[in-house]
C-alpha positions as CSV (number, residue, x, y, z in Angstrom):
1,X,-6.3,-6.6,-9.9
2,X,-4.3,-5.9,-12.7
3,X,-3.7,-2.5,-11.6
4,X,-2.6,-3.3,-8.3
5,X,-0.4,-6.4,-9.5
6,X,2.3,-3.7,-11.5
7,X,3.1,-2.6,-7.9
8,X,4.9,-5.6,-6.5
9,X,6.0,-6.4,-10.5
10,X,7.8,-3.4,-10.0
11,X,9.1,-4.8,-6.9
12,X,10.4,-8.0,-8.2
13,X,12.2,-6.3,-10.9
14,X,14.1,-3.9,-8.2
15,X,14.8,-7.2,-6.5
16,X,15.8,-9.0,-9.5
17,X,18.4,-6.4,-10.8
18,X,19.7,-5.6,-7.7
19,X,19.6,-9.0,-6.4
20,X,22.1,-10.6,-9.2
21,X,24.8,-8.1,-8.0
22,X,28.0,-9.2,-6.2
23,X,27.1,-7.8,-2.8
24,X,23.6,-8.0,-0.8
25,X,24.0,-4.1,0.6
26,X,22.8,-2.8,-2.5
27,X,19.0,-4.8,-2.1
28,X,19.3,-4.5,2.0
29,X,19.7,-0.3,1.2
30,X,16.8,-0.6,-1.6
31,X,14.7,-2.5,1.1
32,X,15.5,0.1,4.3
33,X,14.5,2.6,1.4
34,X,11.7,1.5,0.4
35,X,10.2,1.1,3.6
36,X,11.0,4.4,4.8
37,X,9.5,6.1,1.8
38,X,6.2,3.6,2.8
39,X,5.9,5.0,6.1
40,X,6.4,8.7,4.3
41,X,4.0,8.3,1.9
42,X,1.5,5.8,3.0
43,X,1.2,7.9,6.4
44,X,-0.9,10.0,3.7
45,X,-2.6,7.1,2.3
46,X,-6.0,8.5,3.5
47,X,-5.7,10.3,-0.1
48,X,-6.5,7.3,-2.0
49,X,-8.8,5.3,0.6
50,X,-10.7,8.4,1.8
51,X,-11.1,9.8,-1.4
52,X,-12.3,6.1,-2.8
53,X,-15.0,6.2,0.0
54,X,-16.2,9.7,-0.3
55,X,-16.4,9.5,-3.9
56,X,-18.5,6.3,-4.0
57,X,-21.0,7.6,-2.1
58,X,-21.0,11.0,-4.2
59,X,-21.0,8.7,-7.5
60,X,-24.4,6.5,-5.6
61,X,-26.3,9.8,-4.8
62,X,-25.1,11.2,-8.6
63,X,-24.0,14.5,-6.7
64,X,-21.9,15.7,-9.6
65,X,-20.1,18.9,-7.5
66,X,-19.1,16.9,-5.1
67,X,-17.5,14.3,-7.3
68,X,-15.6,17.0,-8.7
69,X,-15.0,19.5,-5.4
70,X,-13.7,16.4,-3.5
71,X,-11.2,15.5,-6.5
72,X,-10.1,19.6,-6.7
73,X,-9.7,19.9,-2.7
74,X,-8.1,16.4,-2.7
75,X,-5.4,17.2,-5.5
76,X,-4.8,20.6,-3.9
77,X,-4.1,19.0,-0.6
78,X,-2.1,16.4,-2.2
79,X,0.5,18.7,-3.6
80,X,0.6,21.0,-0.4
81,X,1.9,18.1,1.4
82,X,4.4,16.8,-0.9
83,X,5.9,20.0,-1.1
84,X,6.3,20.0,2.8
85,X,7.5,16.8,3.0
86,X,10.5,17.7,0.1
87,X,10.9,20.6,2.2
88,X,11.5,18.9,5.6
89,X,13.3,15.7,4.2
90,X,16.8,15.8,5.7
91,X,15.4,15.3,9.1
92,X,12.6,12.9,8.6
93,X,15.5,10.4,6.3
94,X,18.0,10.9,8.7
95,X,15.6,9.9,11.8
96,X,14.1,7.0,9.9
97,X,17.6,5.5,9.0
98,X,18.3,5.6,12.5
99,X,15.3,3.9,13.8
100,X,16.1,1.2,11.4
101,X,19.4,1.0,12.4
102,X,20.5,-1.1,9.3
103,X,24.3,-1.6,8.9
104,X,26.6,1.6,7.7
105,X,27.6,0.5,4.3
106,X,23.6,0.0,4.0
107,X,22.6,3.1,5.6
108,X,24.9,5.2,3.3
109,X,23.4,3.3,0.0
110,X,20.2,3.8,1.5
111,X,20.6,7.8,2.3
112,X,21.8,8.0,-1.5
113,X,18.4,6.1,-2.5
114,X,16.4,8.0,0.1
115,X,17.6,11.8,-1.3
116,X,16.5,11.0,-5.2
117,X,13.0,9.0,-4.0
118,X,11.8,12.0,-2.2
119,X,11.6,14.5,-5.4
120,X,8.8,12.5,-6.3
121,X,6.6,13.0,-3.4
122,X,3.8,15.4,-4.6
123,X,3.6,13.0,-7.7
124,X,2.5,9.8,-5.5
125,X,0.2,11.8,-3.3
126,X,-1.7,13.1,-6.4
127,X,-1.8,9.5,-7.9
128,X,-3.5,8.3,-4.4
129,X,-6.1,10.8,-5.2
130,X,-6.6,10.5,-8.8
131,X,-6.4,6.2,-8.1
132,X,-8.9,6.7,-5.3
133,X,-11.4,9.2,-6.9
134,X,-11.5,6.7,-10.1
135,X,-11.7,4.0,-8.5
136,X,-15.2,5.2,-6.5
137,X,-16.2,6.5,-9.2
138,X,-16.5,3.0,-10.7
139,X,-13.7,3.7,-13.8
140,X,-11.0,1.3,-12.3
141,X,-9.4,1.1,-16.1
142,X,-8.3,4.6,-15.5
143,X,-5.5,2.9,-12.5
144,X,-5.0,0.1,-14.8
145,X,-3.7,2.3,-17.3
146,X,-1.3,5.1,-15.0
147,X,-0.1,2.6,-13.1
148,X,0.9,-0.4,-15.6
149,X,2.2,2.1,-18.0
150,X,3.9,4.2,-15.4
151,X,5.0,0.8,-14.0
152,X,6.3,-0.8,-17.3
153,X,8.4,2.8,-18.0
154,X,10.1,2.3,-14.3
155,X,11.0,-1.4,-15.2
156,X,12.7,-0.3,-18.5
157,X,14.5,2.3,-16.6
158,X,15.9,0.2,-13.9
159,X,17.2,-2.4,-16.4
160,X,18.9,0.7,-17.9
161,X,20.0,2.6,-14.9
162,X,21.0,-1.0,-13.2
163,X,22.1,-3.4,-15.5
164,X,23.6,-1.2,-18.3
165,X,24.8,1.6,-16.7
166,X,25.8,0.2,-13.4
167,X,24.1,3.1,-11.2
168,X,23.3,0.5,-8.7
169,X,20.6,1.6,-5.9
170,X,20.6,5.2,-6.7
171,X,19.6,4.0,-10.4
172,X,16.3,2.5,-8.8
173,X,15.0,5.3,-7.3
174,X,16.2,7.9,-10.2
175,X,13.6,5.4,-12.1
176,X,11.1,5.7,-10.0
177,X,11.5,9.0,-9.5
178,X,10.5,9.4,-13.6
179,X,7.5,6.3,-13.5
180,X,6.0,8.5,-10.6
181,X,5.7,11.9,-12.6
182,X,4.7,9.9,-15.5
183,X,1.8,8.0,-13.7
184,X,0.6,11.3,-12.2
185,X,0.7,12.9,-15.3
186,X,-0.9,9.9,-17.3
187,X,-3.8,10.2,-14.2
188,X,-4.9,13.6,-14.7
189,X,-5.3,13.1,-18.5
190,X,-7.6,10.8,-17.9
191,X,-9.6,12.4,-14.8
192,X,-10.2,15.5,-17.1
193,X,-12.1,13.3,-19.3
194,X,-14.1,11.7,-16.7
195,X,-15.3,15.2,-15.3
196,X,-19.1,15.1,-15.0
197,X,-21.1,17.0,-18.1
198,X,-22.4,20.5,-17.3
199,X,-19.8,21.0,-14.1
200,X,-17.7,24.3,-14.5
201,X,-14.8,25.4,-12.5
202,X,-16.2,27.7,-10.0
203,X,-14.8,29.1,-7.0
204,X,-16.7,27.4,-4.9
205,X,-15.3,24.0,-6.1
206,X,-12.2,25.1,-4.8
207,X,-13.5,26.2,-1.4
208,X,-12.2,27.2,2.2
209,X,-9.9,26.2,4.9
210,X,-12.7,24.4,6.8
211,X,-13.4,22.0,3.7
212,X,-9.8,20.7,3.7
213,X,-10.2,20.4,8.0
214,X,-13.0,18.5,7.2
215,X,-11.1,16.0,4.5
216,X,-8.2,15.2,7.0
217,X,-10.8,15.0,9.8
218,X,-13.1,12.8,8.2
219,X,-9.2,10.5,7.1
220,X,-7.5,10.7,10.7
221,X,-8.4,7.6,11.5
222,X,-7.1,6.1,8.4
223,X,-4.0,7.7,9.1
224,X,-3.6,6.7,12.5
225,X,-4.5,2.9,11.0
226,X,-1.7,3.2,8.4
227,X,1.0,4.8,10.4
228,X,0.4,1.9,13.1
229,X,0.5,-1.1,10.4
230,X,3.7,1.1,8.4
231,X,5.5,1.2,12.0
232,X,5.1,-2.8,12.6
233,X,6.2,-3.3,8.9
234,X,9.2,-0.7,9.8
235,X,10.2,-2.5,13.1
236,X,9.9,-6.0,11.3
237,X,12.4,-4.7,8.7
238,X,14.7,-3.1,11.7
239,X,14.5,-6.4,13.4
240,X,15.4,-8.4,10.4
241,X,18.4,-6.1,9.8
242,X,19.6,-6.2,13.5
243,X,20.1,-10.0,12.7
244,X,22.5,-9.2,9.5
245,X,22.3,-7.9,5.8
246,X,21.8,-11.7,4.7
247,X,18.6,-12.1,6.7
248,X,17.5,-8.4,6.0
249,X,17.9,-8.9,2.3
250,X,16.3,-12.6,2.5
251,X,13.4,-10.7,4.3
252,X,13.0,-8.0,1.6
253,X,12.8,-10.8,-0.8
254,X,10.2,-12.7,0.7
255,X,8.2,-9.1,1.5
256,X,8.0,-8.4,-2.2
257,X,6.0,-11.8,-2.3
258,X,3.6,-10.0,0.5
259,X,3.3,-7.1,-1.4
260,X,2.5,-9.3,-4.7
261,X,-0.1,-11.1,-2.0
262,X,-1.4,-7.7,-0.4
263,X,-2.0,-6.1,-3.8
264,X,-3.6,-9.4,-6.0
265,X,-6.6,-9.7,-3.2
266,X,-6.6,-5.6,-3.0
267,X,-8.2,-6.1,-6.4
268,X,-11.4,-7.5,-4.6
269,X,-11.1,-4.8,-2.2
270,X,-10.7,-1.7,-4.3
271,X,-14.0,-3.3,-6.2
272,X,-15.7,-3.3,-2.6
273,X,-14.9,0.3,-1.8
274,X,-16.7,1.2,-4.8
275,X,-19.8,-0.8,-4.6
276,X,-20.1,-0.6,-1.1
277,X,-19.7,2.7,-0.6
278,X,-22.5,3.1,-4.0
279,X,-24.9,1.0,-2.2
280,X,-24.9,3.3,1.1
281,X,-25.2,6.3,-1.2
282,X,-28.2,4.6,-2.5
283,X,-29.4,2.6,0.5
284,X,-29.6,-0.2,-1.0
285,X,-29.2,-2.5,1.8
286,X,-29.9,-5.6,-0.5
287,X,-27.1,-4.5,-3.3
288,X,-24.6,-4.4,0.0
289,X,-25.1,-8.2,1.0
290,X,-24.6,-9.3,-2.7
291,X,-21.4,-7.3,-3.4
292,X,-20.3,-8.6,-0.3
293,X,-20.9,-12.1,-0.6
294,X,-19.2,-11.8,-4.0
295,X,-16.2,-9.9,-3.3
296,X,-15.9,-13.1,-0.5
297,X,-15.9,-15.9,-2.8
298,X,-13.3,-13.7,-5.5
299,X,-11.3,-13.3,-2.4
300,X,-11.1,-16.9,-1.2
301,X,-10.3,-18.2,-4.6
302,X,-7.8,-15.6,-5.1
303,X,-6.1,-16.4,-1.8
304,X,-6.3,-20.1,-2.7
305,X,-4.2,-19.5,-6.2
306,X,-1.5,-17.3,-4.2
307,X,-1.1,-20.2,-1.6
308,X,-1.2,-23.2,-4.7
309,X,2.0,-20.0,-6.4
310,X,4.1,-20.4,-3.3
311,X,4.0,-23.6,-2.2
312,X,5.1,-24.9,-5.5
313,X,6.5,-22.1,-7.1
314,X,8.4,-20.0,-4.5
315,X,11.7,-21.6,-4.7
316,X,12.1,-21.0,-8.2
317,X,10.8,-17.5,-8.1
318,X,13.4,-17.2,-4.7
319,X,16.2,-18.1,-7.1
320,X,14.8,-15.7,-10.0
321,X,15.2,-12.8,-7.8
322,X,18.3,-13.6,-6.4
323,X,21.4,-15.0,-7.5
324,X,23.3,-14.6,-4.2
325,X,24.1,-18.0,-2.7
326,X,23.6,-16.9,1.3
327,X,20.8,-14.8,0.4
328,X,18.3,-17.5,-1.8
329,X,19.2,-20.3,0.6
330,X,17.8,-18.1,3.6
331,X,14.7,-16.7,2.0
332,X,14.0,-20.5,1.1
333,X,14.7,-21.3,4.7
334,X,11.8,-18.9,6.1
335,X,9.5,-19.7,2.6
336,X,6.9,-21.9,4.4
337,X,5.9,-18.7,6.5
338,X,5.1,-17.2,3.2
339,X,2.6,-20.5,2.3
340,X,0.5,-19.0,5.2
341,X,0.1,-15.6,4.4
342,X,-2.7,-15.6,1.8
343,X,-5.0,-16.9,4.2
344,X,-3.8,-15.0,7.3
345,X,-4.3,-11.8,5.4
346,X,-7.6,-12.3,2.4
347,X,-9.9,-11.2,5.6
348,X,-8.3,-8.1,6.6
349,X,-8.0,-6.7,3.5
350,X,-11.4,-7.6,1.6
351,X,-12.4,-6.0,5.1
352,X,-10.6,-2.7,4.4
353,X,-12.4,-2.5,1.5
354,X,-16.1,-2.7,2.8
355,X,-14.9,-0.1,5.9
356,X,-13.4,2.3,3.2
357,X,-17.1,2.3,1.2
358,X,-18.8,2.8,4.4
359,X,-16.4,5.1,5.5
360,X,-16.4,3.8,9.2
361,X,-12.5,4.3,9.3
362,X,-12.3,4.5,13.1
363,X,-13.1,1.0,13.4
364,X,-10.2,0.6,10.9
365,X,-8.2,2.4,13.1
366,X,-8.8,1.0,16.6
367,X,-9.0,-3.0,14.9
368,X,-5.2,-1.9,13.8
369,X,-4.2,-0.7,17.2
370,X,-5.4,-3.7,18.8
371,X,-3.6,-5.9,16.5
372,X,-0.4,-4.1,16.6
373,X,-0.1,-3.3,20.2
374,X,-1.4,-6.0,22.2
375,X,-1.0,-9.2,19.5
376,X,2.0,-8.3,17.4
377,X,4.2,-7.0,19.7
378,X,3.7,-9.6,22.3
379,X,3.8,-12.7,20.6
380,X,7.3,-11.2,19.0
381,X,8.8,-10.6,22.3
382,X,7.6,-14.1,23.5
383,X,9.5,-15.5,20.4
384,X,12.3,-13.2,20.6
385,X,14.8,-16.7,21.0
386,X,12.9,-17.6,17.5
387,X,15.1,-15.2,15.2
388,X,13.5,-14.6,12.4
389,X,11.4,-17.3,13.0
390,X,9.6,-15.2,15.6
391,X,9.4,-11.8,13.5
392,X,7.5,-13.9,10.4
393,X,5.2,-16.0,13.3
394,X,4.3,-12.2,14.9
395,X,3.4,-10.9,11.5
396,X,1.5,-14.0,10.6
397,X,-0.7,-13.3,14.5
398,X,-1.4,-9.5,13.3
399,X,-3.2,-10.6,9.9
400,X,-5.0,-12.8,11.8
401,X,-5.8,-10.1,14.8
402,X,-7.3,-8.1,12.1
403,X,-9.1,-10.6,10.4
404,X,-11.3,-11.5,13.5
405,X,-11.1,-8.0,15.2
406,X,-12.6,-6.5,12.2
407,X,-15.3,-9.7,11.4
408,X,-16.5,-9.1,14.7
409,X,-17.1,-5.6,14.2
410,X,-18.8,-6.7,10.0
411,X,-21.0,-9.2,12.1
412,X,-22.2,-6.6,14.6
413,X,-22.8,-3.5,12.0
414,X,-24.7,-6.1,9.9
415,X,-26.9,-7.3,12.7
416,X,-27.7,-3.7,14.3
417,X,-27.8,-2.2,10.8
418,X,-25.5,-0.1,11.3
419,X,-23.8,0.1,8.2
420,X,-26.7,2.9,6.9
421,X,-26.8,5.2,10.1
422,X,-24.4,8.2,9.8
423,X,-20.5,7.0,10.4
């Protein structure tokens, strides 16, 4: 939990710096940014949950080359990509801008941001691997530690790069540019002292073509499921700027307070993946039903704690982030959406976490697809005369989809007994 929680600090402190400037465009272009570089990134976020998953399960079995074999291929793979995606980025920023369709002085600031962030793309995808391969391997300080002081170095930087120096948006992602490197770096550090005794570096760990097929078969399906739930978070973003850069930067606002909501109950999750996905290595069908029932109960108080934080807290952290008069008094006009999001949500993603340990990803996939295709986009086309009021209610209707698509699914593998039969 406190590894995940650095992530949406980081994204209060963007919005605080930014948000206390004399014109909205600057968080609006941070926001479009941001959210193009999730799609970009988190379209390979099968690096981190896959590798969670499939290292578990190697950790439960105490199969010490492929612990190590799936971290090698993993990192390998992880660099290959980012390198492509540096190498193809004109195209893929120029056509996400225009599917967002933000407002030109935003989509300039947000090109700006957009051409730094990207430099530090084979950085994140290594840290999804190193993150995930740590985290099954049951060593979850190792996150804590490359992410809050990778986290705390980008904060200092953006009050510099911000507040001092007055680089505006491009001074965000110049910082985050430098905390991603330094996370990375920070992660393999500690991965080489968490290599298993006794385990060389042969050639064989590195292996052939058909073992990196297999990784990115075996992950399709959780990158189908994040592309889909990156695209709904893209089009509520593009909806919420067709309305104005006052309600698009109100809605980035009140986003970081999802992301602050998504990560605190991932903490549960990520705890999940590990001991779920130990437990199936082992077959220990009885150690499954207790982690469960544990990470449940963390999971429902966490989400009560969030809820009791907004209800009585969000307008002053609304006016914290934001000094802009037309921009706080809008994000405090759609807060009570916010009040509802904890519980909407704590299913799906304590859920993620037991699918990611079992590795049963396709039902991740198609529960997502369901969700986003024939709940989300419905109910927001049905409230369309809503505003924004509509967007937040659809949003609201796909964390619930999930949540009872995917216990449906929990209930059935549980009373088949499925969860132990090859995925």
């Amino acid at each position: 939990m406190l590894t995940n929680m650095t992530v949406p600090l980081l994204g209060l402190v963007d919005t605080a710096v930014l948000g206390h400037l004399d014109s909205p465009e600057y968080l609006g272009a941070v926001a479009v940014g941001a959210n193009l570089f999730s799609i970009l990134y988190w379209t390979f976020g099968f690096m981190r949950m896959g590798t969670t998953g499939l290292a578990a399960q190697a950790w439960g079995k105490r199969d010490r080359f492929g612990q190590v074999a799936l971290l090698l291929r993993s990192v390998l793979l992880a660099i290959a990509i980012g390198l492509v995606l540096i190498l193809f980025h004109n195209p893929l920023i120029t056509t996400g801008l225009a599917l967002m369709n933000p407002s030109p002085d935003v989509t300039d600031l947000a090109a700006d941001y957009a051409a730094i962030r990207i430099w530090s793309a084979p950085a994140v995808l290594c840290q999804y691997t190193l993150v995930g391969w740590l985290i099954g391997t049951q060593f979850p300080r190792g996150p804590m530690l490359m992410l809050i002081v990778a986290n705390g170095l980008n904060i200092l930087l953006d009050v510099l790069f911000v507040t001092v120096l007055g680089w505006n948006s491009r001074g965000v992602a110049i910082a985050t540019v430098i905390a991603e490197y330094g996370a990375a770096t920070i992660g393999f550090v500690i991965v080489l002292t968490r290599m298993p005794e006794g385990q060389k570096l042969t050639r064989a760990l590195i292996g052939e073509l058909s073992d990196y097929l297999k990784i990115l078969r075996v992950n399709r399906y959780i990158m189908v499921r994040t592309i889909a739930l990156l695209l709904v978070l893209t089009f509520f973003t593009a909806q919420g700027a067709r309305q104005g850069d006052t309600v698009l930067a109100a809605n980035a606002v009140l986003i970081t307070f999802l992301l602050l909501i998504s990560n605190a109950l991932d903490g549960f999750a990520n705890a999940a993946e590990a001991l779920i996905g130990e437990s199936i290595g082992k077959g220990n069908r009885r150690r499954f039903r207790r982690v469960f029932q544990s990470a449940l109960r963390w999971s429902l108080w966490g989400a009560v704690l969030l809820t009791v934080l907004f209800v009585f807290g969000g307008r002053s952290l609304i006016t914290l982030l934001t000094g802009i008069p037309e921009v706080r008094n809008t994000a405090i006009q759609y807060l009570p959406w916010l009040w509802l999001l904890p519980f909407a949500s704590v299913w799906g993603f304590l859920l993620d976490g037991v699918f990611i340990g079992a590795t049963r990803t396709r039902d991740m996939q198609n529960t997502m697809l369901f969700a986003a295709l024939a709940v989300f986009l419905p109910v927001w086309w049905l409230t369309t005369g809503w505003g924004n009021h509509g967007l937040w209610l659809s949003l609201i209707c796909l964390m619930l989809a999930r949540a009872l698509s995917m216990g449906w699914l929990f209930w059935s593998h549980t009373r088949h007994d499925r969860w132990f039969a090859d995925s």
